[in-house]
N, C-alpha and C positions, 0 to 999 in steps of 0.2 A: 504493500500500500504506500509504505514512505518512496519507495522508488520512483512508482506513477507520479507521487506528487514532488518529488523536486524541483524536476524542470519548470513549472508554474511557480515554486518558491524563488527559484533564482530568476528568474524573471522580472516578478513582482520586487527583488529587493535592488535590480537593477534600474528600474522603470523609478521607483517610488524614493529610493535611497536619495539620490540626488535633489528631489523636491523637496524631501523633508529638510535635507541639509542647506539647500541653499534657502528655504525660507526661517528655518531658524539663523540661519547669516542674516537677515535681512531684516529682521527681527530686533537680531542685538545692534545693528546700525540703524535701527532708526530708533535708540532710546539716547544713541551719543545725537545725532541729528538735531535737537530743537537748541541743546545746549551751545554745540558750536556755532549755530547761527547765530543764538544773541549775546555770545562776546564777541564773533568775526573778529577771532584769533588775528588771521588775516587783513590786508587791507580790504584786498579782491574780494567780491563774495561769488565766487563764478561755481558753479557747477563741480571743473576740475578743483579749486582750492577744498571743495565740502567734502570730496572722494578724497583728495589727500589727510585731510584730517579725520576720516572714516576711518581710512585705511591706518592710520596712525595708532586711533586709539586700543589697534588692535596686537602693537607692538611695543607695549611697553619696556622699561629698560630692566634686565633681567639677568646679563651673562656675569655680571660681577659685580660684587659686596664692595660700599664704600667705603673709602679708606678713611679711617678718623683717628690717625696717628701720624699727625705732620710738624715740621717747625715753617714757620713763614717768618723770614728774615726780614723786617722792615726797615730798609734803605732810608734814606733822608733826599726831600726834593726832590722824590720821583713820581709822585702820585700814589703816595704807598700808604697814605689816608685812606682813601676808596679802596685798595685794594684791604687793606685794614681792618676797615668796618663788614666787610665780606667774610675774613676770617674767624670775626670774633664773634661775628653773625649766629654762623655756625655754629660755635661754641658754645653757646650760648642756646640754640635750637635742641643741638645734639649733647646737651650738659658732659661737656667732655672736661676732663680733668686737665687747666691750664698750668703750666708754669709759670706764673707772676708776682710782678715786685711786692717784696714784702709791705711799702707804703704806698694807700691808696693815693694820696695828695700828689699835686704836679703832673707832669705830662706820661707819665708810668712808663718809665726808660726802665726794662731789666736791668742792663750794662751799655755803656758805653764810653771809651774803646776798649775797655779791658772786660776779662769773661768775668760773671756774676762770681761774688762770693756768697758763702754757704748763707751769712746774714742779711743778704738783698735779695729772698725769693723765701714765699712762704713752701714750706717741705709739708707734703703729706707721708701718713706714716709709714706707707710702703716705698717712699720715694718715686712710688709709678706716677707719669706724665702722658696723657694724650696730644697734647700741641703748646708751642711758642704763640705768641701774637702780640708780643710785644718788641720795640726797639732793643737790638742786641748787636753787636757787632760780629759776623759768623766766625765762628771757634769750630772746630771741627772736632778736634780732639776732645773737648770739653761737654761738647753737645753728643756725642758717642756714647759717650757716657752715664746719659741723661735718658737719653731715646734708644730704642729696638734697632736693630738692625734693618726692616723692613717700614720706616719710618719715612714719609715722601717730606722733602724740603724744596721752599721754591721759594721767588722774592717779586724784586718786578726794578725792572732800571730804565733811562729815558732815555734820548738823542743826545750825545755830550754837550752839542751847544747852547741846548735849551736848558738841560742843567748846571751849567757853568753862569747864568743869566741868571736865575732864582738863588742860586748860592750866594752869588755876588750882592743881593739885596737882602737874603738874609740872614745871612751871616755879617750884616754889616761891613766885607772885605775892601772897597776901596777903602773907607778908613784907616786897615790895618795896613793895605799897602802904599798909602798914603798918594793916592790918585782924587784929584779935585775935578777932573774935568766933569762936564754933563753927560757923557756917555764912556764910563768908566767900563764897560766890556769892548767896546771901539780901540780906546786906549790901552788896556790892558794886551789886545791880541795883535795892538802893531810890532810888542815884540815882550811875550811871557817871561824872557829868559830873565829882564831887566827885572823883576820885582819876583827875583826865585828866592830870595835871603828876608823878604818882607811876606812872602804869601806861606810861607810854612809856619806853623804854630805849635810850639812846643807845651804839651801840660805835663806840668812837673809834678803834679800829683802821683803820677802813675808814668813817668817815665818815656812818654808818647809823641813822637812828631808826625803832624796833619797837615795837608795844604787843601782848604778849599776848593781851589783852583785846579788844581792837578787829583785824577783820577780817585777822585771822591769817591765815587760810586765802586770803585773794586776795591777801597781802604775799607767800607763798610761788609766788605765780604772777605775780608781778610788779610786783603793784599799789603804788604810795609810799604806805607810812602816814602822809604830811603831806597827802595830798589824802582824806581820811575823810570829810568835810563835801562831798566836791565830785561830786554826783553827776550831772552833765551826764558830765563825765570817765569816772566809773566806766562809766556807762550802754556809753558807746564803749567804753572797755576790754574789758568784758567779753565784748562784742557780736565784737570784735576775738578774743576767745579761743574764742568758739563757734566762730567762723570756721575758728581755725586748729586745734584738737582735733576729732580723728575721732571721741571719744567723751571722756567722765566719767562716772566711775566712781562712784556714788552707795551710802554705806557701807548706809545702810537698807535698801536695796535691792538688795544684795550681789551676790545669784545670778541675778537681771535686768541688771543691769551687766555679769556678765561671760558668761552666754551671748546678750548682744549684743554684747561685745567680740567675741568668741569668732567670729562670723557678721560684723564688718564687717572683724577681720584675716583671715578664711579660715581658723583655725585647728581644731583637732578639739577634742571634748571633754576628752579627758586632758589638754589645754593647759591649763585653766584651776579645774582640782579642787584643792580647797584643805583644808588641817586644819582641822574644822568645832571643835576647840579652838582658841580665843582665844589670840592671840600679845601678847605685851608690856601686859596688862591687870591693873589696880592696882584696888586698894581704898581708898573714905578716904570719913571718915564722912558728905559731902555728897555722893556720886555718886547717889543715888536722891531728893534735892531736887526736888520741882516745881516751879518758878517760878510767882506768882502771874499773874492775867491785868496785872496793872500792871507786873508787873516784868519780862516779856517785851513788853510793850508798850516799857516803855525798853530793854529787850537790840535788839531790830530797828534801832529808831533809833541804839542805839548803833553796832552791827553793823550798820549799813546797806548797807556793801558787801558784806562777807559774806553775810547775807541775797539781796541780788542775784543776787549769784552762785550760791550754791544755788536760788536759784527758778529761775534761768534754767537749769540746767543737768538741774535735775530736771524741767520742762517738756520741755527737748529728751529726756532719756533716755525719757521715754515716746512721746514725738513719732515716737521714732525704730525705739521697739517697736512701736507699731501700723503702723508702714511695713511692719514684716518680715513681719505677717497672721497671720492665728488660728494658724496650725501654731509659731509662737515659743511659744508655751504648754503645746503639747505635750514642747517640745525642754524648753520649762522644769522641767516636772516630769519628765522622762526624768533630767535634769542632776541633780535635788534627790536624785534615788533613788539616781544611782550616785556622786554626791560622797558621799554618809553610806553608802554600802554600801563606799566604799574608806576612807574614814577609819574607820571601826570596825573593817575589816580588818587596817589599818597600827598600831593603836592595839590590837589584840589577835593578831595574827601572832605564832607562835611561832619564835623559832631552828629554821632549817631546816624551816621548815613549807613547805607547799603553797603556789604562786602563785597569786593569783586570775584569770583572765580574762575582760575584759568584750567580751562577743561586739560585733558590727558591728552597727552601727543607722544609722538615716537619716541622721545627723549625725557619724560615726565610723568609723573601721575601726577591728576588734579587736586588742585591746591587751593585756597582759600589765602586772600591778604585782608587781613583789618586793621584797627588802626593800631593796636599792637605791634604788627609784622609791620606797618608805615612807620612807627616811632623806631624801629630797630634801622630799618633801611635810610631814613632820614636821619639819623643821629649821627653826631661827630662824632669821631674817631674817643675819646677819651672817655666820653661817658659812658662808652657800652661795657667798660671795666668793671661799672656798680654791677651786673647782671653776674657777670663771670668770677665774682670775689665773692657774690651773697651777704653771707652773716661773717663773713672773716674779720677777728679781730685788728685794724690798723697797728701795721708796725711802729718801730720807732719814731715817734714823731721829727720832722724834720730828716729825718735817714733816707730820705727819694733822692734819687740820682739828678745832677746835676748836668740839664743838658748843655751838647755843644754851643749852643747860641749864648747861652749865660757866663760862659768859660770864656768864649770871643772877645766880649765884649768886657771882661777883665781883661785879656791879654791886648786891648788894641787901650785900654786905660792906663796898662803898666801893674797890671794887677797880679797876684799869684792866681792858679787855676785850684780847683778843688774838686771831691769826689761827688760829694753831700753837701746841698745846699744848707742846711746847720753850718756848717763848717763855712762858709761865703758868711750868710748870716753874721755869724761871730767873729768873722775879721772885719764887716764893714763897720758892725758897732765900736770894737774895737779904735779903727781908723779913725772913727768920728768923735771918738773921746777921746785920744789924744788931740787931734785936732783943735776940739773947746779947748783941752787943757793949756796946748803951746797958746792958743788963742789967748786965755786968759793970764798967762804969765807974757803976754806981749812978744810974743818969742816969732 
């Protein structure tokens, strides 16, 4: 009996099979359908954009666990605010166990230029650490020590010329190099070499010579600014830090930077959405200065290792996009539409308005932003520190690390440098009571 009736079973499961299956496909695409239409993810609303985002919601991200044990080296005058508020974002989402200064007060410098000591970082009791987010100077050996072996480190660095401009204003540096004119990066690049013995800055506290001017951005990753001239060294060095960074974060290149962050930590989109307003950005009357072709001719040579180091890291960031293949492009501009569709939302939300949600795509599941998630995305770089400290008791009062800016602006007064603004504190009182004193003995 079962014999006769097979061939009518396989029939009917041929005929019937597919109908059932493609009208339950059709089913579950028309429950994502009304939601895509009314955020139009897209600009387009065309037919094919609705099939792509159909098609999307049906491949979620899935082939790997995200990484939530990293250090992010934050550079100075690269844009490393934004990148900043991104990381601590995170941490802050994903309550991951930070490494940070033991005092809340000031601009929450871990170290810098010297590695943290055991009394400038609060210790939990296993000593384990999930991530850095704060300014550090990179130590390799120091940080090994700290973090896993399987631990992603990354930073973010800009065009030399455009960080040699922001440095120059604020760092106060013509002052220290004593250049009056009105366009003190003009002047400075008709010839660096004349103001090499005025642009280095020595802090005696800790032993340390820094130049502004000259490859800033690789002295923050490690590099000694007495080997500037030594490019067999740097060549290694740097070669040594492609090695050890999963990626670099390249500021011109912002939103390519970080949805390839974004795909080599395994993280989702809303990880890495950012205020497309400018965080910590100055005005002063040479920031829109060209340099001529001779006087970037000498900035490279001056910045030789800097240079380096951005060509080398800006090769790899592309090196490392064309690996991911044509669809990085799509994510890219998928990314560019819902960063500026949620910062214009957070930037115009009203008390007690409506939350926006941005449905699932290829590279996300749907997420919800309110004004929570707005205050986080909107916030300066410093404050998001209350979230990621909690209920931690405040270290030593006055014990926060004393940043570069504050150390400058002694060294361009004739000042001593220090580690701990307590210690600046108490030499200026100091100064100032002798001062009265000679004052009042007529002296």
């Amino acid at each position: 009996m079962f014999k006769k009736l097979l061939p009518t079973i396989v029939v009917s499961l041929l005929v019937l099979g597919p109908i059932f299956y493609f009208s339950q496909k059709s089913d579950r695409l028309r429950t994502y359908l009304p939601t895509v239409r009314s955020l139009n993810i897209r600009k387009s609303g065309t037919d094919e954009t609705i099939q792509e985002n159909k098609q999307a919601t049906e491949a979620l991200p899935t082939a790997c666990s995200p990484r939530k044990k990293f250090v992010f080296i934050k550079t100075h005058k690269t844009g490393s605010c934004t990148a900043a508020v991104i990381v601590r974002r995170y941490a802050i989402y994903h309550n991951l166990t930070v490494l940070y200064p033991a005092v809340a007060s000031g601009p929450n410098m871990l170290a810098w230029p010297f590695q943290p000591a055991e009394e400038d970082y609060i210790h939990t009791p296993d000593e384990q650490y999930d991530a850095i987010v704060n300014h550090m100077r990179y130590n390799k050996t120091w940080l090994r020590s700290k973090f896993p072996a399987d631990t992603a480190y990354f930073s973010i660095i800009r065009e030399p010329t455009g960080h040699l401009k922001t440095a120059m204003n604020y760092y106060s540096l013509p002052k220290l190099m004593k250049i009056k004119s009105e366009n003190p990066v003009q002047t400075f690049l008709q010839d660096p070499w004349k103001y090499k013995d005025l642009s280095e800055a020595y802090f005696d506290f800790c032993n340390m010579t820094w130049d502004g001017t000259r490859n800033h951005q690789a002295f923050d990753l490690g590099y000694p600014t007495k080997s500037a001239d030594d490019m067999e060294r740097a060549r290694k060095y740097i070669g040594e830090l492609e090695a050890d960074f999963t990626t670099m974060l390249i500021l011109e290149h912002l939103d390519e930077s970080l949805v390839l962050l974004r795909r080599l930590m395994c993280w989702e989109v809303r990880d890495v959405l950012y205020d497309v307003a400018p965080k910590n950005s100055r005005n002063y009357s040479y920031k829109k200065y060209v340099p001529t072709a001779e006087e970037l001719a000498n900035l490279r040579r001056w910045k030789a290792v800097d240079y380096l180091l951005y060509d080398t890291f800006n090769a790899s960031l592309w090196r490392k996009i064309a690996a991911q293949g044509p669809d990085f492009y799509n994510e890219l501009r998928y990314f560019k539409d819902v960063n500026k569709r949620v910062s214009t939302y957070c930037h115009d939300r009203k008390k007690d308005g409506p939350d926006l949600t941005v449905v699932a795509s290829k590279w996300n599941s749907e997420f919800q932003v309110d004004a929570y998630i707005c205050k986080l995305i909107k916030s300066p770089v410093s404050p998001l520190m209350k979230y990621i400290r909690k209920d931690t008791p405040d270290g030593r009062k006055g014990y926060d690390i004393l940043p570069p800016r504050s150390n400058m602006k002694a060294i361009i007064q004739g000042q001593p440098t220090f580690k701990y603004t307590i210690e600046r504190e108490k030499y200026l009182k100091f100064k100032a009571h002798r001062k009265r004193k000679r004052k009042r003995a007529g002296i």
